[in-house]
C-alpha positions as CSV (number, residue, x, y, z in Angstrom):
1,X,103.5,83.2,62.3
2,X,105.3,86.4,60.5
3,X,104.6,88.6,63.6
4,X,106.7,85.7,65.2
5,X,110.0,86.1,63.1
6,X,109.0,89.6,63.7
7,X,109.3,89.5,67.6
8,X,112.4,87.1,68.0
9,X,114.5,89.8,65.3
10,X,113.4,92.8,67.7
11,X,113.5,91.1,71.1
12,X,116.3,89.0,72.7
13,X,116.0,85.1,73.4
14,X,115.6,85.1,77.0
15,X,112.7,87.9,76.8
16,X,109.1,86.0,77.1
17,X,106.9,86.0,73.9
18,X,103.4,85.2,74.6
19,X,100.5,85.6,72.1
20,X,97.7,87.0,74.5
21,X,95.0,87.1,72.3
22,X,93.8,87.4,68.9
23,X,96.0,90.0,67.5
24,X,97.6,91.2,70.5
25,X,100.9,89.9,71.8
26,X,103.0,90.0,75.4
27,X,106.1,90.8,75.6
28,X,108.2,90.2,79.2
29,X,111.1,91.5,78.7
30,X,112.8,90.8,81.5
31,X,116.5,92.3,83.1
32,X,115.7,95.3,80.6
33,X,116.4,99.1,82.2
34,X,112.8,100.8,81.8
35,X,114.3,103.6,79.9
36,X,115.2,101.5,77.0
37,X,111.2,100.8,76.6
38,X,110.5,103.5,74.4
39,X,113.7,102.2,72.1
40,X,112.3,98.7,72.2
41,X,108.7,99.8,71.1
42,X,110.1,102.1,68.7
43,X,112.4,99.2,66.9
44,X,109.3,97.3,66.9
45,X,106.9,99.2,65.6
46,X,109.5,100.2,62.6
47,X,110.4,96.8,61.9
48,X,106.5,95.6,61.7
49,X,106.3,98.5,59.4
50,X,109.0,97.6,57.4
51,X,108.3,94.3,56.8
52,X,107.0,92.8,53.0
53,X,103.7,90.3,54.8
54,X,103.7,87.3,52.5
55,X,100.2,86.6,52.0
56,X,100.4,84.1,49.3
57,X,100.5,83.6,45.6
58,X,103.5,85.9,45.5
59,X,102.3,88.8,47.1
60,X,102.7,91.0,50.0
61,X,101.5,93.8,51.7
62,X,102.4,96.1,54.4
63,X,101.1,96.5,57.8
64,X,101.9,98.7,61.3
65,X,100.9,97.9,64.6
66,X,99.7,100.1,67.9
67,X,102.3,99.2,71.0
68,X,101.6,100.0,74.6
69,X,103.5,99.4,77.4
70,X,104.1,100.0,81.0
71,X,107.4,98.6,83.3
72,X,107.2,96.1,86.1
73,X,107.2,97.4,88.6
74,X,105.2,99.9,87.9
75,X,107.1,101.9,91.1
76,X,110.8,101.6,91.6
77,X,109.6,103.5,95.0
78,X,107.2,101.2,96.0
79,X,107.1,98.0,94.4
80,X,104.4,95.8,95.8
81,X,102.2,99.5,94.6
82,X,100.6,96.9,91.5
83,X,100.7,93.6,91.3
84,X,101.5,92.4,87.3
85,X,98.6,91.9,86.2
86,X,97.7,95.5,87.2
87,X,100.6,96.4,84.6
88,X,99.2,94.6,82.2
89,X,95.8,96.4,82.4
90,X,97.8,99.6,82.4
91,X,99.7,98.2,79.1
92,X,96.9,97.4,77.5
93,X,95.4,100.8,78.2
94,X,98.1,102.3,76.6
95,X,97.9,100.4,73.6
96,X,94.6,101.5,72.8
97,X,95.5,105.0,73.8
98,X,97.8,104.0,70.8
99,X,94.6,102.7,68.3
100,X,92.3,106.0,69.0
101,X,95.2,108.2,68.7
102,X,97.4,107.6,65.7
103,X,97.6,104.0,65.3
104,X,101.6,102.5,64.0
105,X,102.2,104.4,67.2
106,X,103.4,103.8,70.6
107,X,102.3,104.8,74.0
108,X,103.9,104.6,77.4
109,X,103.5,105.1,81.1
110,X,105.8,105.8,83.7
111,X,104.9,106.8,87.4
112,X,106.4,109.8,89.6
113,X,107.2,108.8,93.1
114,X,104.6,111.7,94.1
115,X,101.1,109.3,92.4
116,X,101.9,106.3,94.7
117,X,99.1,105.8,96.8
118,X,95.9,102.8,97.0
119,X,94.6,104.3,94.3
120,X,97.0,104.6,92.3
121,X,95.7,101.8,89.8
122,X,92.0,102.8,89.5
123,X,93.5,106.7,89.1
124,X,95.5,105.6,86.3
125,X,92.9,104.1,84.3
126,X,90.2,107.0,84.7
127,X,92.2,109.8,85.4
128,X,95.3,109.4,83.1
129,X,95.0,112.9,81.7
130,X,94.9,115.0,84.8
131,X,97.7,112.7,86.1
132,X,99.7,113.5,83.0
133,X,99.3,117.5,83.5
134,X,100.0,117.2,87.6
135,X,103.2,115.2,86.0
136,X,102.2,111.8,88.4
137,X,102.3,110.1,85.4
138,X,104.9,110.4,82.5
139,X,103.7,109.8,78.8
140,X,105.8,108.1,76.6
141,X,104.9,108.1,73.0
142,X,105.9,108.0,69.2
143,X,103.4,110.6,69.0
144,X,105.0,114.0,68.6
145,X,102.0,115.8,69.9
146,X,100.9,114.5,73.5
147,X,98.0,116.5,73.6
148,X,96.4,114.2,70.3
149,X,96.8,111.4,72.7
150,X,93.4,110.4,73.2
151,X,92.9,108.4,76.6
């Protein structure tokens, strides 16, 4: 319920807001330029870490989160490259990129116009790394150090 009141400070009232699992939420946040992502994860994670969760009988505690993300489409090039659901997987692969790497942390992926290709979805899952040195895939992250980033 907090991480609600959480979501609708950060996001804006037409962006989608979707629990999608246990702990992990969706956010579809749509009409938004893709390089405003890394702001938007960034205000989040902050504000999550920020914020005094009541837990009852006058108390609180504090808490962080681990963010990943990825824009739809995943290709301004070629946009039919992923379908959204393949973004998803990609965003969620981020995210625990995020939890073995720092954790309160974000992590990001953009695309070159050179890694398009059939493969592109199956290569960005097992081959982030050597995609991220041949620069087909851009990291984005809160973390300082990209080579901590543990994939």
């Amino acid at each position: 319920i907090q991480i609600k009141t959480i979501l609708e400070q950060v996001f804006r009232e037409t962006d989608s807001l979707i629990r999608w699992g246990g702990e992990e939420f969706l956010v579809v946040a749509r009409f938004t330029d893709r390089d405003n992502a890394p702001e938007l994860a960034e205000r989040l994670r902050s504000t999550v870490e920020e914020y005094d969760f009541d837990i009852g009988d006058n108390k609180a505690i504090k808490n962080t989160c681990s963010i990943g993300f990825a824009c739809d489409p995943f290709s301004t090039q070629n946009t039919k490259v992923l379908d959204w659901s393949q973004v998803i997987d990609i965003a969620d692969h981020c995210l625990y990129a995020a939890k073995r790497s720092s954790r309160n942390a974000w992590v990001g992926l953009n695309t070159s116009e050179s890694c398009i290709d059939e493969e592109l979805f199956t290569r960005t899952l097992k081959k982030t790394q050597t995609l991220i040195e041949s620069k087909e895939l851009q990291l984005l992250s809160s973390i300082s150090d990209h080579d901590k980033v543990q994939w």
